[in-house]
DRENVOSE-322826 format. One line per field, with one value per residue: residue in three letters; z, y, x of N, C-alpha, C in turn. Coordinates in steps of 0.02 Angstrom, whole numbers, plus 50000, padded with zeros to 5 digits. Layout:
BEGIN
residu: ala ... $
n_Z: Z ... $
n_Y: Y ... $
n_X: X ... $
ca_Z: Z ... $
ca_Y: Y ... $
ca_X: X ... $
c_Z: Z ... $
c_Y: Y ... $
c_X: X ... $
% end
This chain:
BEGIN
residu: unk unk unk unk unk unk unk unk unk unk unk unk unk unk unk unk unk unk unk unk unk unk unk unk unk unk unk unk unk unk unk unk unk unk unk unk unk unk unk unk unk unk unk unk unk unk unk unk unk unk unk unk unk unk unk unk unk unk unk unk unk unk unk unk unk unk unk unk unk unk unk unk unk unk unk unk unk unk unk unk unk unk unk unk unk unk unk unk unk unk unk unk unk unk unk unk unk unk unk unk unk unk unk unk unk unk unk unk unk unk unk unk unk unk unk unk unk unk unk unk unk unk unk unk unk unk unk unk unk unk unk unk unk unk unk unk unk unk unk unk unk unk unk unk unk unk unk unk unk unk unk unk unk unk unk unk unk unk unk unk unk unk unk unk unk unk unk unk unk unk unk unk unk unk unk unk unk unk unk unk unk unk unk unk unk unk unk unk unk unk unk unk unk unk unk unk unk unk unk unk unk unk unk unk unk unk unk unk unk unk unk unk unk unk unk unk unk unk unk unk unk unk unk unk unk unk unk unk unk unk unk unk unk unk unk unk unk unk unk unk unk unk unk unk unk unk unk unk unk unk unk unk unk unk unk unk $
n_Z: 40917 40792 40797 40789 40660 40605 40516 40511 40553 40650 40702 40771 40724 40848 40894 40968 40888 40978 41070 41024 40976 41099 41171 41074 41110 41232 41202 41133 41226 41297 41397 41421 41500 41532 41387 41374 41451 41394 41269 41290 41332 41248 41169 41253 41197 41069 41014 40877 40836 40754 40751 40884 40966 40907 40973 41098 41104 41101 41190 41289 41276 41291 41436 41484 41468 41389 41325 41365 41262 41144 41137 41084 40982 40914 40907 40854 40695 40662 40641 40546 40417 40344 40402 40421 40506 40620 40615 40609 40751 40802 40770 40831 40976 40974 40959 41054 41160 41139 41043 40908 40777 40748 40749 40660 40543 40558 40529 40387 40321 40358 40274 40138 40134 40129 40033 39928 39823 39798 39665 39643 39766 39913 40003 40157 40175 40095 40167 40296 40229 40175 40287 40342 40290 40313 40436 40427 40365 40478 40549 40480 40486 40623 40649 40542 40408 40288 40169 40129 40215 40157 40033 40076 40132 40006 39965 40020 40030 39901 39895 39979 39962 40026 40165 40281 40388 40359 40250 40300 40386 40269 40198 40322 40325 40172 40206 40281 40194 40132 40038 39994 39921 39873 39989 40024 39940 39975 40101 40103 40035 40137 40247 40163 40153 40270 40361 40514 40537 40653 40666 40537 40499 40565 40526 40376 40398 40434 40327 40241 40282 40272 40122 40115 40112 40229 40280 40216 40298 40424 40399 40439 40551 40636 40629 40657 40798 40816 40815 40955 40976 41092 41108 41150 41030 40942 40975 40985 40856 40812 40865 40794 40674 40694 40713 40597 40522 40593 40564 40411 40281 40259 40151 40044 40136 40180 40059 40095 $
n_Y: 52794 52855 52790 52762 52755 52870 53026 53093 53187 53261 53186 53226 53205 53123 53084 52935 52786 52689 52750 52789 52699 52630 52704 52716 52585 52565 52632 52528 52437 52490 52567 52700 52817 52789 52802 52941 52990 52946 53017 53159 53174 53149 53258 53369 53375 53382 53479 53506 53381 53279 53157 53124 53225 53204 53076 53094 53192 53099 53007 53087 53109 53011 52964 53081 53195 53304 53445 53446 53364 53427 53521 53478 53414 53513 53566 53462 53479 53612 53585 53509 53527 53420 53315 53187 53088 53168 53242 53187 53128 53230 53279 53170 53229 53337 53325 53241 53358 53415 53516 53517 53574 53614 53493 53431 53520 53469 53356 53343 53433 53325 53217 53278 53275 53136 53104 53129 53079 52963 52901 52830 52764 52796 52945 52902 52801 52811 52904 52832 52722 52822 52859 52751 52720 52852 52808 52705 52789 52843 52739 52711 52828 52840 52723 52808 52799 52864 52893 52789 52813 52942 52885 52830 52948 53008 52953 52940 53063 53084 53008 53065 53232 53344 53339 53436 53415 53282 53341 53410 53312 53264 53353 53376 53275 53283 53368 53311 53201 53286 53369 53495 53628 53561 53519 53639 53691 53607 53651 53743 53750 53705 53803 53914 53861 53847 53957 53967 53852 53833 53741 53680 53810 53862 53755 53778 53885 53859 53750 53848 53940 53827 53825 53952 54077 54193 54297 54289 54148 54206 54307 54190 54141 54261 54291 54194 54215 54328 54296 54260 54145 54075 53977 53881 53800 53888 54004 53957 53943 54076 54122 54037 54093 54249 54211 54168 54252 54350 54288 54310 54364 54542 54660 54795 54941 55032 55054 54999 $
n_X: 53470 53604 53753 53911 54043 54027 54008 54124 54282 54406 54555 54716 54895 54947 54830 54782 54708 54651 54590 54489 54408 54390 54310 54193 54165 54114 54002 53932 53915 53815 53868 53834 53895 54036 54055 54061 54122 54236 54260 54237 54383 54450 54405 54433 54577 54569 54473 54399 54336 54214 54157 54166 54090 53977 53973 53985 53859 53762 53764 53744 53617 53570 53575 53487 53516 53475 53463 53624 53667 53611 53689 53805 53781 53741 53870 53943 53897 53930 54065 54055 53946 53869 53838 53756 53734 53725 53640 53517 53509 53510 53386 53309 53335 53296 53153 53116 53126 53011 53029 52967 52947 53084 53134 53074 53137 53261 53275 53221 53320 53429 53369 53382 53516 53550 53492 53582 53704 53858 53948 53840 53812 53735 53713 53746 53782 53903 53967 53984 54093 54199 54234 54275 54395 54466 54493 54582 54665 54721 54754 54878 54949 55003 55101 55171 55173 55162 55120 55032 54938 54900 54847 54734 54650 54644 54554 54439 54413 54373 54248 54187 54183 54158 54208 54272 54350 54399 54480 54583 54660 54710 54762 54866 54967 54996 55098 55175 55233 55309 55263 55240 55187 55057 55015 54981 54888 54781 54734 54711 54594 54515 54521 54471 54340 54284 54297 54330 54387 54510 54595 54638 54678 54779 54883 54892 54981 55078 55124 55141 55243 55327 55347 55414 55342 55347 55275 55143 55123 55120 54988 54919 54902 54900 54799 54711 54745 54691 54559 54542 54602 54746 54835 54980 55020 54995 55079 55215 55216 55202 55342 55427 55428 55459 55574 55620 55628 55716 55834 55832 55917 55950 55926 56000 56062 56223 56362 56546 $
ca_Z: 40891 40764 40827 40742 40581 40588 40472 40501 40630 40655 40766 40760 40712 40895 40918 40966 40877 41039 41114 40980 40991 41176 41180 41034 41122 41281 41202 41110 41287 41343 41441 41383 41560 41508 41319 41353 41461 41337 41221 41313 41352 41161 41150 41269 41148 41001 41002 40807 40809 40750 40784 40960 40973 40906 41028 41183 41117 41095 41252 41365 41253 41332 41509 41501 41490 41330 41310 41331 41189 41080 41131 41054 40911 40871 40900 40758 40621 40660 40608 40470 40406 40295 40460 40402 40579 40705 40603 40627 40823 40825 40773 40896 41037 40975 40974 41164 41207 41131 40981 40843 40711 40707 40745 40551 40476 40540 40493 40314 40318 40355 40212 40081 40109 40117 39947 39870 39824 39802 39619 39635 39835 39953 40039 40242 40156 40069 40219 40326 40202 40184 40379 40363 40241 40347 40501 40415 40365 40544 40570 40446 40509 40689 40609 40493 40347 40265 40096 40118 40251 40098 39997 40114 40146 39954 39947 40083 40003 39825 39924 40039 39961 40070 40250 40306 40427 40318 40192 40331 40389 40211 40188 40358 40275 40113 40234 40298 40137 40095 39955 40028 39878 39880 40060 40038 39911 40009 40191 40085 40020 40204 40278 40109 40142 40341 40386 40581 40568 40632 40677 40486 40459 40593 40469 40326 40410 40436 40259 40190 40306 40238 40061 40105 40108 40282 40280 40235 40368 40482 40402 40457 40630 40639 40583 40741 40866 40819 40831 41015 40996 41110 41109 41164 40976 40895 41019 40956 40788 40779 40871 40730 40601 40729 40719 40530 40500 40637 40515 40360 40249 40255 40092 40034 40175 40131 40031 40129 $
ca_Y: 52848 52809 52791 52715 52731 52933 53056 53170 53189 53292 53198 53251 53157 53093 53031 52851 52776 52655 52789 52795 52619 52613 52758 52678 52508 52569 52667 52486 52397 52537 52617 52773 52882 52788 52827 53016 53021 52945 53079 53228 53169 53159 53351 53416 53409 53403 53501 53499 53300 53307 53083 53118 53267 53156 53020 53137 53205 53044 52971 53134 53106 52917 52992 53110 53255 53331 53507 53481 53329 53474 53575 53431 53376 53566 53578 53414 53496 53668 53585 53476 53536 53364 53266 53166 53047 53215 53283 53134 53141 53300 53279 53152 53286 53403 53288 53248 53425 53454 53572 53487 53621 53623 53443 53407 53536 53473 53299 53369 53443 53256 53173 53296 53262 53071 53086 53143 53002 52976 52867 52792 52747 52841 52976 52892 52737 52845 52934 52776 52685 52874 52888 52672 52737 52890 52768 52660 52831 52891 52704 52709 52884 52818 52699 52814 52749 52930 52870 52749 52885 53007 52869 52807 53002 53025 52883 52956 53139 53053 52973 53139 53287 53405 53336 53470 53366 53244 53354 53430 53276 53257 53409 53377 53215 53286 53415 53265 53176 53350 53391 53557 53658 53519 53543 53726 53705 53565 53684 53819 53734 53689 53856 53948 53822 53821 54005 53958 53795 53844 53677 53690 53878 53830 53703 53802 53932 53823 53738 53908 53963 53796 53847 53991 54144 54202 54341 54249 54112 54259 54338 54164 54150 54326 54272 54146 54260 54389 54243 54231 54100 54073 53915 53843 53800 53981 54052 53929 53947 54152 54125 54020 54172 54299 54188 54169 54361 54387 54270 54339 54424 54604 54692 54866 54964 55083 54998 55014 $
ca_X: 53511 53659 53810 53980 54059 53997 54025 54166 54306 54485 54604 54801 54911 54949 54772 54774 54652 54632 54551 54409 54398 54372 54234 54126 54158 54089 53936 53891 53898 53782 53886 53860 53939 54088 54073 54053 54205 54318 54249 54262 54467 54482 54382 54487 54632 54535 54388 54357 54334 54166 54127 54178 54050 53907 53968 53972 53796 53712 53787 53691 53555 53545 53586 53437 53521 53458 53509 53681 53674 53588 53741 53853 53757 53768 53951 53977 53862 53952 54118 54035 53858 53857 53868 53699 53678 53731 53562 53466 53515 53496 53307 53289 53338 53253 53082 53120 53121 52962 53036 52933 52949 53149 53149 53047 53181 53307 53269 53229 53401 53467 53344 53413 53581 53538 53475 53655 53762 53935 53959 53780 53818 53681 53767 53765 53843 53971 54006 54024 54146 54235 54249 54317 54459 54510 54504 54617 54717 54752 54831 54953 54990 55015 55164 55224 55153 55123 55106 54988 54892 54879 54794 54664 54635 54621 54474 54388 54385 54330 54185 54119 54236 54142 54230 54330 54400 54480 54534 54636 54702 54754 54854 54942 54997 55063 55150 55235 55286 55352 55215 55205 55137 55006 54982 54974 54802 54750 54728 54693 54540 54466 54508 54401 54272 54264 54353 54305 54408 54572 54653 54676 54701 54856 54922 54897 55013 55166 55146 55142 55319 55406 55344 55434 55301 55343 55212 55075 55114 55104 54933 54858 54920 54877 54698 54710 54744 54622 54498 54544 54632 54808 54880 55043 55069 55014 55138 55286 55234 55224 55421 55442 55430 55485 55640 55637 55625 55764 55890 55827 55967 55957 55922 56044 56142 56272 56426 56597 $
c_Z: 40855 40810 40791 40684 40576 40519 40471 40534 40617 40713 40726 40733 40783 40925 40934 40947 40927 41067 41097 41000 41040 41197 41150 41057 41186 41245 41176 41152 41314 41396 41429 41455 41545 41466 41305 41413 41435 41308 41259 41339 41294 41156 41196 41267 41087 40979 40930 40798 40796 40754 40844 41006 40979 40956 41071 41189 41121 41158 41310 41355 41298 41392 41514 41506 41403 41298 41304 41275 41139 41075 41096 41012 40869 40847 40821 40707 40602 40618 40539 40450 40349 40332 40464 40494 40638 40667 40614 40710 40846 40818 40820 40934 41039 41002 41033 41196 41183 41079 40925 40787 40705 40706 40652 40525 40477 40485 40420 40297 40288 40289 40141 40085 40096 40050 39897 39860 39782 39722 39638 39712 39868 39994 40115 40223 40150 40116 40280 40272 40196 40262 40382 40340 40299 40421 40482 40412 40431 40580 40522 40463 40574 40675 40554 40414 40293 40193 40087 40158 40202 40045 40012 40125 40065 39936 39971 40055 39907 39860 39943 40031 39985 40136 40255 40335 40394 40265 40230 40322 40313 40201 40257 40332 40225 40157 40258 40268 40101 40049 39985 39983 39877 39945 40071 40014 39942 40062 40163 40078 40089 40233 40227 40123 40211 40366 40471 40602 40591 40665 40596 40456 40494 40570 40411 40342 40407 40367 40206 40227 40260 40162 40065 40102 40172 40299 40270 40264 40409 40477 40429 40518 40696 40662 40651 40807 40857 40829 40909 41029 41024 41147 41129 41083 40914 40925 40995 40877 40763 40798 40826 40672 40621 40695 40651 40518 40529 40595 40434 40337 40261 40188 40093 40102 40146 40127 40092 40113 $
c_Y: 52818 52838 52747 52730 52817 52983 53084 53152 53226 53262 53210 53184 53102 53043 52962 52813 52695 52681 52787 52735 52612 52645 52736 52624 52499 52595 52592 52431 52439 52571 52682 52835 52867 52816 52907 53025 53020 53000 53157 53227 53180 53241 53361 53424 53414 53407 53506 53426 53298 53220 53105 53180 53240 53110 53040 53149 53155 53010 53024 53115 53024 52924 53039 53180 53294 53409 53516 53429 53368 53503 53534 53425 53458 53574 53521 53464 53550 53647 53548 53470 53471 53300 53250 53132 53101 53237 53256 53135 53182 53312 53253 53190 53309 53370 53285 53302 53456 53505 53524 53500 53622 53529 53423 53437 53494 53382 53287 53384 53371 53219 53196 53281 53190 53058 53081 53074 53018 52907 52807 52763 52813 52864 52939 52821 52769 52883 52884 52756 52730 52867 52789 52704 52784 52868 52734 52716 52846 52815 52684 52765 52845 52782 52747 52819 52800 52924 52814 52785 52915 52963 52854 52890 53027 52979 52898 53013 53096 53020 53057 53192 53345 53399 53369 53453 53334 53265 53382 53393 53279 53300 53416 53319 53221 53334 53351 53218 53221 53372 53465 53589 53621 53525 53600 53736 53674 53596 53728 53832 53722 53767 53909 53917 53834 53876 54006 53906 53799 53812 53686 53766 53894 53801 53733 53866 53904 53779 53794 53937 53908 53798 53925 54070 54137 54244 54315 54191 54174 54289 54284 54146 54208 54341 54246 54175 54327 54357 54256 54182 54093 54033 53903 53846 53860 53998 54035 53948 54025 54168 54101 54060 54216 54262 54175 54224 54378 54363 54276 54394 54494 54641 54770 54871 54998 55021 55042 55073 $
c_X: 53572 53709 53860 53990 54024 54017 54093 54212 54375 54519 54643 54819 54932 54884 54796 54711 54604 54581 54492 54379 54358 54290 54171 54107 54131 54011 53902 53902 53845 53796 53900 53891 54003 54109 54102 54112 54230 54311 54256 54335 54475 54471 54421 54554 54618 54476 54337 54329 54258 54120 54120 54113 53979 53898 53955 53884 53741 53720 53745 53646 53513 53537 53525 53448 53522 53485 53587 53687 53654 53651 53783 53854 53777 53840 53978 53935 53893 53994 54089 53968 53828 53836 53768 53681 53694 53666 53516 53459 53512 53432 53275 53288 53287 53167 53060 53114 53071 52966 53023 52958 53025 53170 53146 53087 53225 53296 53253 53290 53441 53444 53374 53475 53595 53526 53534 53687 53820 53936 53891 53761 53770 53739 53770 53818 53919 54009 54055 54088 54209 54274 54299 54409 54512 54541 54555 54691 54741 54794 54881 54986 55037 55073 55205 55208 55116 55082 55039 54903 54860 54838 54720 54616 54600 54561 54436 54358 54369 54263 54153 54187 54222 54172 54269 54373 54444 54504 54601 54674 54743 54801 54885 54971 55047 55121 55211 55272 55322 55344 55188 55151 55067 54970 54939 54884 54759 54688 54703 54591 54486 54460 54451 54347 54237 54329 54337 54353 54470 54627 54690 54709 54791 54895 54919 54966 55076 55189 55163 55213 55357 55387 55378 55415 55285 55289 55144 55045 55078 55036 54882 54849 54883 54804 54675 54696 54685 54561 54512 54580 54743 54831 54925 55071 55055 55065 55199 55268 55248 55304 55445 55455 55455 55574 55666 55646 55691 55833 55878 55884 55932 55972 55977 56066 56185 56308 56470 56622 $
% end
């Protein structure tokens, strides 16, 4: 089953990219009960990560426990339907459990997108060397190093400009060299593409407050919570606007 160097992934900016490290560096000792702990500590603060999904599912898949690695492999393709080796491992599964007939699609699925290429590069290459770049982006974040973040991020999306994932990362990036408007099309572009993803439809909401359009922060927050979703940081961020609105000038009034 592949494993390493995957397609896709959303950590924060807090990730430690130690952590990745450690998880991949256990699954290629074969310890995969190890591997799929690290990975389910990373998912349970960042459930969009869509490597750490494949790793968890390939790591049951080794353990014998097949159905929930289907449940995994699904969860990466959900967030990134481009995510060429969670389709390949996801055929495997399927094979093991005796589902033939979705196994051959899906593995058709995986061959057509294998065929695409990125400036003459076969798309699993282009995705690996994409996924090296954004690896490299999340440690210049980790220092600081925003500017040099936002280029490795821009190399990655010129290689595989379908990863939702790292286009996010990218527009939290420019949010933090203070390219908001840039931010704003950036987030805008993942949430139109992937209206389910709403690590970024969350970041699109607060680049769109410090661009100043408090209301349509709020319609995407809004968006959030009608999903079900209620966070710790929706909750600060709709006080965030509550609290912008509450020091907002006050239009007319009688004169004296």
């Amino acid at each position: 089953m592949a494993c390493g160097g995957g397609e896709s992934y959303t950590p924060h900016m807090d990730l430690k990219a130690p952590d990745v490290a450690a998880a991949y560096a256990a699954f290629e000792r074969g310890e995969y009960a190890t591997s799929l702990d690290l990975a389910r500590r990373i998912l349970s603060t960042r459930p969009a990560y869509a490597d750490m999904r494949n790793l968890a599912g390939i790591s049951l898949a080794l353990l014998g426990d097949s159905e929930a690695a289907l449940e995994e492999l699904d969860a990466a393709i959900a967030i990134n339907p481009e995510y060429v080796e969670a389709l390949l491992n996801r055929a495997l599964v399927l094979n093991d459990l005796g589902r033939f007939d979705e196994a051959r699609e899906t593995l058709e699925r995986a061959s057509a997108r294998e065929q695409s290429a990125a400036d003459g590069i076969p798309a699993i290459a282009a995705a690996r060397i994409a996924n090296a770049h954004a690896h490299i982006g999340d440690l210049y974040t980790a220092v600081g190093a925003h500017e040099r973040a936002w280029r490795e991020y821009r190399t990655a999306l010129e290689l595989r400009p379908n990863f939702p994932d790292v286009r996010h990362r990218a527009g939290r990036t420019l949010l933090e060299l203070g390219r908001v408007k840039e931010a704003v099309r950036m987030l805008r572009r993942v949430v139109l593409d992937t209206p389910s993803y709403t690590p970024a439809r969350l970041d699109l909401g607060l680049a769109l407050l410090r661009d100043g359009d408090v209301d349509a922060a709020r319609a995407e927050w809004d968006a959030c919570r009608a999903e079900g979703i209620d966070s710790p940081q929706l909750r600060a961020y709709l006080a965030l606007v509550d609290q912008s609105e509450r020091t907002k000038p006050q239009s007319g009034g009688d004169a004296g």
